[in-house]
Structure formats: C-alpha cells, structure tokens
N, C-alpha and C positions, 0 to 999 in steps of 0.2 A: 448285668450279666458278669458273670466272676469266673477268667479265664482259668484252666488247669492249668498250676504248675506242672514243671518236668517232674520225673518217677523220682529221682535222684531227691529235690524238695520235699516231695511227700515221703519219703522213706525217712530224708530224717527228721521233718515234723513228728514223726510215728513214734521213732527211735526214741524223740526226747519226751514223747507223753511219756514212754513206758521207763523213761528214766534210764532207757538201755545206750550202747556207745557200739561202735565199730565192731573193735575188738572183742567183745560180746556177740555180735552178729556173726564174724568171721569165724568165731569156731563154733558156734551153732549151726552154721548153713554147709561148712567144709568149703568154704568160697574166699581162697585168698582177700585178704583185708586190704592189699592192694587193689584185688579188682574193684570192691565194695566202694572203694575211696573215689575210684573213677565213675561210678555209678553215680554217688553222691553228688560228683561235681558235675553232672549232666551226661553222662554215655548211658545210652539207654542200656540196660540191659540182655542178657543173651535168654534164649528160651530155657538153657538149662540155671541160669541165675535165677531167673524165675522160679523154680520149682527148687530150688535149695531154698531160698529165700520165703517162698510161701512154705513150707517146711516147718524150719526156725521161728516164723512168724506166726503161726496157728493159723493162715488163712487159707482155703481152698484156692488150689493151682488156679484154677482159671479163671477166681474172681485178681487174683494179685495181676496174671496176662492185663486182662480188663484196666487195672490199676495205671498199669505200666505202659496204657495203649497200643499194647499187642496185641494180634489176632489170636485169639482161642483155639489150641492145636483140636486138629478134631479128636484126637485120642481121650479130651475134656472137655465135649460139647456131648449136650445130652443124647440119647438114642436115637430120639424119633421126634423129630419138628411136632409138636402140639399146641393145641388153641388154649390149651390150659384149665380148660373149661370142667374134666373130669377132675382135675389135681384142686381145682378150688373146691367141687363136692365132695372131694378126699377129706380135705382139711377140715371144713366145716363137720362132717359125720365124725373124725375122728376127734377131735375137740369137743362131742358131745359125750363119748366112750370112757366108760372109769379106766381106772387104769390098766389093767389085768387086761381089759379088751382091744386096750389101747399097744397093747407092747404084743399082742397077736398081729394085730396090724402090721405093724414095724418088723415082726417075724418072715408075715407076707412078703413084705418088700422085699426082705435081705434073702429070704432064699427061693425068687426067683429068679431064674437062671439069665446071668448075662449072654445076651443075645449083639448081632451083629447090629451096626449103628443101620438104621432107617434110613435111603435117602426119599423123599417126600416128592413123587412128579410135580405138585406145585404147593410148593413148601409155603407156609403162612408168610405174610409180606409185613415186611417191618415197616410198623407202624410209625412211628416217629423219626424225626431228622434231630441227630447229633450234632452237636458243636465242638465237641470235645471238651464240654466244660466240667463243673463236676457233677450237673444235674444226670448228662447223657452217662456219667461213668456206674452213676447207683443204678438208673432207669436199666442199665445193658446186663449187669448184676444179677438186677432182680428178674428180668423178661428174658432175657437170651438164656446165659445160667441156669435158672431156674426152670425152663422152659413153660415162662407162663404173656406166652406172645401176643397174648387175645388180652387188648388193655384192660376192659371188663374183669378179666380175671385177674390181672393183674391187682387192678384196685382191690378187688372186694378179697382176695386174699392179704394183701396190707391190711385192709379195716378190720378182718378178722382177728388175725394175730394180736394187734393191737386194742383190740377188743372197741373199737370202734374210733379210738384217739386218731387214726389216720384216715377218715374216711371224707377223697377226695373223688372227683368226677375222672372219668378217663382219659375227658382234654385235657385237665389240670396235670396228668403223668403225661401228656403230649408235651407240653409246657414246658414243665421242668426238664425234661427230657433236650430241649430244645433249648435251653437256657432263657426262656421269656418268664419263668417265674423263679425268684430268687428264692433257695433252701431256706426255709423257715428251719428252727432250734423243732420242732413238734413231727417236721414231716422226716428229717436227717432221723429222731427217735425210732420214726417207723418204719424206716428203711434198716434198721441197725436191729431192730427186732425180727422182723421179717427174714434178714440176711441172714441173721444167727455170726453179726459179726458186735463185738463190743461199740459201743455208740461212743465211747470216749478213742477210738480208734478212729471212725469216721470223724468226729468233730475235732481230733488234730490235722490229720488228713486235709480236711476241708477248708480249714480256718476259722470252722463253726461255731460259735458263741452258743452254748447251748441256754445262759442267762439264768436257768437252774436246777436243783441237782435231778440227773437222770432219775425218771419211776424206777422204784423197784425190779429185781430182775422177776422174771414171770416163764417159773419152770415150764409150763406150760406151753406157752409159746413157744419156749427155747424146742423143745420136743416136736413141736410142728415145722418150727425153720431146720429140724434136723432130718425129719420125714420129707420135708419141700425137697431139700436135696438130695436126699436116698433116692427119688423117683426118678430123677432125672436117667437113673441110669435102666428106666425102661422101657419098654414101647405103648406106644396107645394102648392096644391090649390088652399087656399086662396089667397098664393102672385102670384099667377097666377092670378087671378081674378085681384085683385088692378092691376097686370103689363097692364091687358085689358083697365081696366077702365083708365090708363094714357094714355096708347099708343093713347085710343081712341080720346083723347083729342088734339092730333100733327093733323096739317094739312098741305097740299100741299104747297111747297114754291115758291110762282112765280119765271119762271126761272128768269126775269128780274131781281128780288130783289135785295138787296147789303147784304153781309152776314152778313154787321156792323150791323142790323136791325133785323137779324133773328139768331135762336140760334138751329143751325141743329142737328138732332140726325142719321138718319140713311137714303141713298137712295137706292131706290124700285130698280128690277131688270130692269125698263123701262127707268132708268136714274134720275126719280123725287126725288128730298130731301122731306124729311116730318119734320118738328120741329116747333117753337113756337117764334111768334113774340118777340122781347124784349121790354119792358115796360120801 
C-alpha cells in the first residue's frame, strides 16, 4: 500500500510534470505566491485556494477538494445521490449515437434547468473503506463526483470508456479503493480516461510509472467523461428523461446487416438489436 502524500507534495509533483514553477501558479490562481509557498511546504490549503487553484490548473473544483483531502462543499456535489445505474445506460446509448445525435444529447443535458440539490431519505451507502491513499482519492473522484455509487456501474462505465482496457470486478474497485490492490500503469489509464483528467497528471500526482507511452487520446471518450460530468448537475429524473430521449433515438437493426456497419446497444426480448448506424 502506497501512502498519500500531503496536497502541498502532489501539487508540486504536478507543477514540475507540467514544467510549471510558483510564480506561474501565483498569477494564474490570483493567490499570493506567498501563500502557494506554504501550501507547498505542507499547510493544507483553504477552500477558497482550492478553487483558484483548480481554476489555474484545468481541474474540476471538487475533484482538486478530493485531491487536497478536503470535504466536497456541497455547492460541488452532485444534485441528487444516484446508484448510477441510468448515467451508465446514458453512456453506453450515447457512445453508440453519430455525432449530430450525440451533441442533441449533450444539448439535453445543458438546457435542463438546475434544480435544488436532492436530499436522498436514504441516500446510497458508500460502498468501500478509504485509507486515504491514492487508490481511495481516484475511487472518491470517480463514484462520489461523478455520482456513480453503485460499484457495478462504477466499473462497467470505466470498461466502457476504455473500450474494455479497464474491465475489472467491483471488488477489485473495493480494493483499490481500500488500498489492498496496488495502481497498476493500465488501471491509473483508466481512471484518467474516465476522469476526463490527463493521465500524465495522475501518474505525477501518484508516483505512477506508467512503463509506456499513454494510448492515444480517444475524442470519444473524452466527450463521455465530459457528459459524465454535465450529469452530475441533475436529478434522477432528469437523466431519466435524457436516458428517454437517447434510447429513443436507436432503431431496429436489420437482421441482415453486418455489425462492421452498426454499432449495437441492447437486444429486445424478441431477439431484435436496437443501436445506431456508424458514420
């Protein structure tokens, strides 16, 4: 098990992947380089250093909290506690979508209306025990953040995105989570995909050896960890409605077809696939 360093360590592991220094941060974030310096040398950070700082850094506020083992204000926790279970049939339906029906989707999401945060009478129970090492920091990222709390969906949205390169069991994200199985270089990949954060970000962060060079970037994915997050900000409901308005858009796939040509999501109990020509 490989304990977390302090915030101040990983911020400037981060600094020096990116070749960046202080004084660079300090007038990027509007955050005296004074304070910066004491952060560095171990003061943990204030809430609002965090959010100048995730700014400056291209990271979403409340994954940097997370970072900084801070509690997530709720002003950046998702709407409405969910099992995740609709947001994984999101992904999956819209990853089958050309593009054109794919960016209706993404329309869906942005112009429905934020609504007041959910409190849940009995909100999903966290599944896993933290350590605070760096398995629990990706594991909190991806499940809290994202709100994808139901392990199940958890995984099989990593395997997605990844296009099956990360397809582990939901003990195995108990695991990591808990610091009993050490970050492999494949699984840090798919956690960096998924995030929609750069994976050479995580593997300074982490102390990660990634042993060789990252896959390719995969527009694709990038647009589903960017929809992963758009959702957060809505209620069950709502991504019930959007999961409508995708599904509604699959149609029957001639059985004749060839599959090179079609890009299948799910078949009906009468034997018929339903999914989406490829372009």
């Amino acid at each position: 098990m490989v304990q977390r360093p302090g915030f101040g360590v990983l911020l400037t592991r981060l600094l020096n992947c990116r070749q960046a220094d202080i004084a660079w941060l300090a007038s990027a974030s509007s955050i005296p380089e004074s304070e910066l310096r004491s952060v560095t040398d171990g003061a943990p950070p204030s809430p609002s250093q965090c959010e100048g700082l995730a700014t400056a850094l291209g990271f979403h506020a409340a994954d940097l909290f997370v970072v900084a083992g801070l509690s997530v204000p709720e002003s950046f926790q998702p709407c409405e506690p969910a099992t995740g279970l609709h947001l994984t049939r999101l992904i999956s339906v819209a990853m089958a979508l050309p593009a054109d029906q794919r960016t209706h989707i993404y329309e869906c999401v942005e112009q429905s209306p934020q609504l007041s945060p959910v409190h849940s009478a009995d909100p999903p129970r966290t599944y896993y025990q933290g350590n605070g090492g760096f398995g629990e920091m990706l594991v909190a990222m991806l499940c809290v953040n994202r709100n994808l709390l139901s392990p199940t969906s958890a995984v099989q949205t990593l395997a997605r995105l990844t296009r099956g390169g990360m397809y582990v069991a939901a003990s195995t994200l108990h695991s990591i989570a808990a610091g009993r199985a050490p970050l492999k270089a494949t699984w840090l990949v798919g956690f960096a995909t998924t995030l929609g954060i750069p994976v050479a970000d995580l593997a300074a962060m982490t102390g990660t050896d990634l042993c060789e060079p990252a896959p390719p970037d995969d527009p694709l994915a990038a647009e589903m960890a960017t929809l992963l997050w758009n959702c957060r900000r809505l209620t069950v409901n709502q991504i019930e409605n959007v999961l409508a308005e995708a599904e509604a858009m699959l149609i029957a796939v001639p059985d004749d077809a060839s599959r090179d040509d079609w890009n299948l999501v799910h078949r009906s109990n009468d034997g018929t696939w339903w999914g989406a020509p490829r372009r």
